[in-house]
N, C-alpha and C positions, 0 to 999 in steps of 0.2 A: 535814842532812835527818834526821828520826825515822826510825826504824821501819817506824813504818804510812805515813808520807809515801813511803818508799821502798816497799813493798809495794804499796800502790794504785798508782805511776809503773810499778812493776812487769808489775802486772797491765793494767795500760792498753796495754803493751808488748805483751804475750802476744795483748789481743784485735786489736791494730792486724797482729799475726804472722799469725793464725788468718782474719783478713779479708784481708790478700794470699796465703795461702796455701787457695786453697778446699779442695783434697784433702787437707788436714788436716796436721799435724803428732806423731812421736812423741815424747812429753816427753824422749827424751834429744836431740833435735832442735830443742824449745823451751829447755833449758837453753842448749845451744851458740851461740841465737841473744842469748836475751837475759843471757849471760855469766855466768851463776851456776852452781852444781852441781846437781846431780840433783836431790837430796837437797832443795833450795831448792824445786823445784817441785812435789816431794811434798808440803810443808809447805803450798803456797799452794793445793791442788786444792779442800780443803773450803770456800774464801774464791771458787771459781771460781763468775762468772755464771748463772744458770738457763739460759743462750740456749749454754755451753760444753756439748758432751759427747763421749762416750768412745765412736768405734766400732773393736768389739775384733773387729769381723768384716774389717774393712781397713787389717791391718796394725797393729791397735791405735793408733789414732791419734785425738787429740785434735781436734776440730772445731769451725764455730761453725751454731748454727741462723740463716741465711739471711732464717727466717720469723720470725724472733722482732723485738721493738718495739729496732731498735738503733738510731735515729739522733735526734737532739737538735738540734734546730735554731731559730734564736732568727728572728722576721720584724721589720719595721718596720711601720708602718701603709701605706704604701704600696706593699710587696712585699708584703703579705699580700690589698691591692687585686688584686695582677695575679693571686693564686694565685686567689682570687673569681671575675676573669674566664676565666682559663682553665676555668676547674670549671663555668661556667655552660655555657660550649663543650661541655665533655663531657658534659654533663647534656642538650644539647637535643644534640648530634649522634651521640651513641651510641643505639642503640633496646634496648639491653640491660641487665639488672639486673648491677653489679657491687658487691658489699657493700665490695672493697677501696675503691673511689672513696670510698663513699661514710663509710664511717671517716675515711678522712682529711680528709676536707671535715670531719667533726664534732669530731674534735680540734682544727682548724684555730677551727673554730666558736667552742669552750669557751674557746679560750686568746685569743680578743679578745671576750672577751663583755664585759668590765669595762673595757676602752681605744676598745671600737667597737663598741656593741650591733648597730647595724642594719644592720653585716657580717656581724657574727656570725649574725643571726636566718638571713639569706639565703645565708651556707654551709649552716646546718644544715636550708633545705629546700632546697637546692640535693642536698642529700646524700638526704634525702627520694625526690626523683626519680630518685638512681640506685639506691636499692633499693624503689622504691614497686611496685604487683602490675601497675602499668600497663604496665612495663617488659616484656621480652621474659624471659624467663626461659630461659636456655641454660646448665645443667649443663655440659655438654661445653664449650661456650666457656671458661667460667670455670675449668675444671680444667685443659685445653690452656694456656690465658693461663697460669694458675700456672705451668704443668710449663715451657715455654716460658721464664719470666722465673726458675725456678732455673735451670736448665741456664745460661741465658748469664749468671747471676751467675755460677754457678760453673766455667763453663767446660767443660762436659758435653754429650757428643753426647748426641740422640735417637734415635728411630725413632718416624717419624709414617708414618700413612693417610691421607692426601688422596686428595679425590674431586674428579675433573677435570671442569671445568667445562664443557667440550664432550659429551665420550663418556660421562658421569655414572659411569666407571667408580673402582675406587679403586687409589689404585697408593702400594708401601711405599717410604721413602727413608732412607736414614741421612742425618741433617739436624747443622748448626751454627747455631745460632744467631747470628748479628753485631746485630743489631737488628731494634727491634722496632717500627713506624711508625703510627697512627691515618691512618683516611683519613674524611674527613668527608664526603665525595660520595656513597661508597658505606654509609655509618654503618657502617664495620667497619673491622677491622685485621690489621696484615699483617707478615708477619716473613720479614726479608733471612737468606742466609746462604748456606752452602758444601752443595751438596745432593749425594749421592755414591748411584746414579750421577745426574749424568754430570761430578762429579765436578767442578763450577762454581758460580758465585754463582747463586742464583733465588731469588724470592720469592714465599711462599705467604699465603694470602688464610686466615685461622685458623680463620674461621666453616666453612671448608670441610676442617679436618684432621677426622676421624673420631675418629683415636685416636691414643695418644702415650705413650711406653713410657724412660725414662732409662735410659741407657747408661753403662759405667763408662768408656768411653773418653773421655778430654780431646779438648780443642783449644784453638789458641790462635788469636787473632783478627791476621790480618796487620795489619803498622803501616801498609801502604798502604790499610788499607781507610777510607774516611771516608764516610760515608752523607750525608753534605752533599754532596758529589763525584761521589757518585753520582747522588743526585736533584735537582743543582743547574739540569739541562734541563727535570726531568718537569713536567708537572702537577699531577701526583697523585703515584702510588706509580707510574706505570708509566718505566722509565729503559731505555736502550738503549746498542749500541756504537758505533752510525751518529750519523751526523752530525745535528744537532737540524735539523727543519723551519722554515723561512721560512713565519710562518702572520700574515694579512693580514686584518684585519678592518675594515668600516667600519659607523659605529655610527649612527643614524638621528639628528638635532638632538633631538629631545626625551628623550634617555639618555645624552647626549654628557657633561652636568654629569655624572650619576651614573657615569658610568665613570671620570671623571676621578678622583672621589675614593679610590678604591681602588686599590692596587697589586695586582695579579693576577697579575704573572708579574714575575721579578728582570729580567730582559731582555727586558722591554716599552718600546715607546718608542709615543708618541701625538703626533699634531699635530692640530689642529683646521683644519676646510676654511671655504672660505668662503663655503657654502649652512648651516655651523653644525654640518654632520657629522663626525665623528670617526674617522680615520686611526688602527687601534691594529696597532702589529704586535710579532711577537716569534719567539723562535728555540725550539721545543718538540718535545721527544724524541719522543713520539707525540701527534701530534695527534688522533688518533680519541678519546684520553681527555678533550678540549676538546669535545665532540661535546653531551653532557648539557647545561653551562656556556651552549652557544651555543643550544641549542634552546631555553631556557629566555628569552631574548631577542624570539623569536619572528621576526616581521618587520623590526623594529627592530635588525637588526643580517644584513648581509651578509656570506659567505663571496668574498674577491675570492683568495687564495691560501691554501691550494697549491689546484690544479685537479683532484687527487685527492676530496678533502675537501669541496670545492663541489658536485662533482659526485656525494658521497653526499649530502649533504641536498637536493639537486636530484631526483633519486629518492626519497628521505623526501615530502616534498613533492606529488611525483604521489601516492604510497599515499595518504597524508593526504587529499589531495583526494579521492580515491576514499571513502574510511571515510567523511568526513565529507559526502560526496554532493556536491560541489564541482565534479565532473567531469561527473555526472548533469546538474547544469545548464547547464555550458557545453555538452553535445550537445543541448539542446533550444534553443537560441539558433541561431536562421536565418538559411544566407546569402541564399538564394532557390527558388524554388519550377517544379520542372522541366514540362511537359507543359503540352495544351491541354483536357486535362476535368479541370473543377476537380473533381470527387468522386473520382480517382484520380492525382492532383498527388506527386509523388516530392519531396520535400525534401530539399536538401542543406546539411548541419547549418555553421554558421559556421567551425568549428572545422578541419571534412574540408576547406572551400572554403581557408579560407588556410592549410592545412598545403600541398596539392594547386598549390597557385599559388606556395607560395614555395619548392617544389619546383622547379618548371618556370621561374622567373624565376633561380633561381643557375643553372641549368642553361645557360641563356641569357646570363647575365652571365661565367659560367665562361671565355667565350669570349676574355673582354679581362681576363681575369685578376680577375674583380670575384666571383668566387661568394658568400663570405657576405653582399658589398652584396645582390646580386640577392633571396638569401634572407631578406635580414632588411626588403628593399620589400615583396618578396612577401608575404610574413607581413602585415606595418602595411597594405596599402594597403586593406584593409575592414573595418580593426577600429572604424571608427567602428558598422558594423553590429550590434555589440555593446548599442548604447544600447538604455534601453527605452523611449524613443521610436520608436527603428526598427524596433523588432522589432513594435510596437503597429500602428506603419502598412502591417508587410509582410505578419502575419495579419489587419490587418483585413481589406487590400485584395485576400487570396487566400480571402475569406469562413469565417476559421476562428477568426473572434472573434467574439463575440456584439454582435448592435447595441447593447444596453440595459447590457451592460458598461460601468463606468466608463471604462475604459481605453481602448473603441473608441475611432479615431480618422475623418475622412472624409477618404479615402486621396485622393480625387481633390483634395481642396485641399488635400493636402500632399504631391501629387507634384511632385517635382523641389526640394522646400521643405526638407527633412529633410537636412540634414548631416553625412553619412556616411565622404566622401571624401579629407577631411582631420586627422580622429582622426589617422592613423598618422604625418600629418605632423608635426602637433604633438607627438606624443609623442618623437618624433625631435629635436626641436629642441630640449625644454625639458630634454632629457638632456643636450645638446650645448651647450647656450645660453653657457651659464657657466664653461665651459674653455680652452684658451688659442686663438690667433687663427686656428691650423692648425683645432683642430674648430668654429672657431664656422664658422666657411668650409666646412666639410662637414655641418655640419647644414643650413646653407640650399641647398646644392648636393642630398643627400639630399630632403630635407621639398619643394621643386619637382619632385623626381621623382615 
């Protein structure tokens, strides 16, 4: 080997030294590693990298810039496809301007401009979007994200100001950094690590650090820690120590295909029913971060477990109906009309009538152990009243519809005519119809009731 062939193996040594070693090294400490004399490394300092230098405030010791252009890396055309796809991800699900992204999308760009033009065009507006003015522009993001991704190159505590998302207050941590995770629900991201106090793993949400100050103190990252291990339950970013939730969803026939095509959780399993609807279940750390996911389905998809989780969006739901006036209408739908002067006639709204009746029928059912039968006859047995048929013949016929109204009806030829009685029946059975031989035998025993 020449010389200079050993000089450059040399120094290739030194920087692969300098990059296991973040806190730097003193050149009698770089000799000893890479077996030459002092003297040898004095000689090669003026031949050292622009990204090498000397700080003589700690310890004197040789170092490498972190931020400088070190890594070389060759793609194929098809690994250079998935970095495309990933970049497009980060370009529509980040709402922030990050100039780093968007460099490396344009190197990415340049260097298949000549093997794959109309890659290349669409890294370099894919990179476009991540520093265009349309983007959110967050200073503090972008210097945190820095401060953040040196530290856990090098192994460097912080000191952050997070502001808490509940009490808006800001509270100071000495933080470690272990990693550093994108959430795409929330378009932000979120950094795991050892938070002292209280002196455990937690993870902070960045968009919400204030301020962020490097620390001289190390750390080192346990070998037990593995962030796949961690998040291998969540959804998202949120993970826990409790045991992952049993969470049960069934998906309406017409979204059954589109769920199928997609893997959404590692320990999802799905069966298809034989009305066409879709059985999806799975085992998830906190399901309230499934909450977004599911709303976003609408009707089209049921909460059947856990009974927690049901039973928030079953309150979601009332509000909803409320905001969007939904409830306003079900109170002006009537069951029937009290008193004998029609100009001062007390109305009792459909709603009051079958809460009030399926009240008093569990109550009555209670007795032979049947309560929620009772309450759920009670409930159905005048929702056919509902219709606006019926509602057209109950105010025509209590004179509170106008004659020349399209809608009036002439209540005397459609008294006893209007089909009212068996709504609740039907809905009862066509629930029931299609399940195994024990409920079709209680839907018809029910729907006769």
């Amino acid at each position: 080997m020449s010389r200079a062939e050993n000089k450059a193996t040399r120094l290739l040594q030194i920087e692969n030294l300098l990059l296991a070693h973040p806190e730097g090294l003193t050149q009698s400490q770089i000799a000893d590693r890479v077996q030459v004399d002092r003297s040898t490394i004095t000689r090669y300092i003026p031949d050292f990298p622009k990204h090498f230098y000397y700080d003589e405030d700690d310890g004197r010791r040789w170092k490498i810039d972190r931020t400088a252009d070190l890594i070389n890396v060759c793609f194929n055309l098809h690994e250079a496809t998935a970095v495309h796809l990933a970049s497009r991800l980060l370009a529509t699900r980040m709402d922030k301007q990050n100039p780093h992204a968007a460099s490396t999308l344009r190197k990415l760009g340049f260097a298949l401009e000549r093997i794959a033009p109309h890659i290349s065009d669409h890294l370099c507006q894919s990179a476009d979007v991540m520093d265009t003015a349309a983007q959110r522009h967050d200073p503090n993001f972008l210097r945190t994200l820095e401060q953040l991704t040196l530290a856990w190159a090098e192994g460097r505590k912080v000191k952050i100001w997070h502001r808490h998302s509940i009490s808006d207050k800001t509270y100071s941590y000495t933080f470690s950094p272990y990693f550093i995770e994108p959430y795409a629900v929330g378009q932000s991201v979120h950094v795991i690590g050892f938070r002292e106090p209280p002196e455990s793993i937690r993870t902070f949400k960045i968009e919400r650090i204030e301020r962020i100050e490097a620390l001289n103190e190390r750390y080192t990252i346990p070998s037990d820690f593995d962030p796949r291990d961690l998040l291998k339950d969540a959804w998202g970013i949120w993970y826990t120590e409790a045991e992952p939730v049993r969470v049960v969803l069934k998906f309406h026939a017409s979204i059954a295909q589109r769920i199928k095509e997609t893997r959404w959780h590692v320990s999802e399993q799905v069966s298809g029913q034989p009305d066409g609807s879709l059985l999806w279940e799975a085992r998830i750390a906190e399901p309230k971060e499934m909450l977004p996911w599911i709303r976003g389905f609408g009707a089209d998809v049921e909460v059947l477990e856990p009974e927690k989780m049901r039973a928030a969006l079953e309150r979601e739901v009332k509000i909803m109906a409320e905001v969007y006036g939904v409830m306003e209408k079900r109170k002006n739908l009537f069951a029937h009309f009290r008193g004998e002067d029609k100009e001062h006639k007390e109305p009792q709204y459909l709603m009051e009538h079958l809460t009030a009746v399926s009240e008093l029928a569990g109550k009555f059912a209670d007795k032979i152990g049947l309560k929620e039968t009772g309450e759920i006859l009670g409930l159905l047995h005048d929702a056919g009243k509902a219709s606006q048929e019926f509602q057209n013949y109950l105010l025509s016929g209590e004179g509170l519809k106008d004659p020349d109204a399209d809608d009036f009806v002439n209540y005397r030829e459609k008294k006893g005519k209007i089909d009212h009685s068996t709504a609740g029946a039907q809905l009862i059975y066509e629930a029931l119809w299609n399940k195994d031989q024990k409920e079709k035998i209680a839907a018809q025993v029910l729907s006769l009731c």
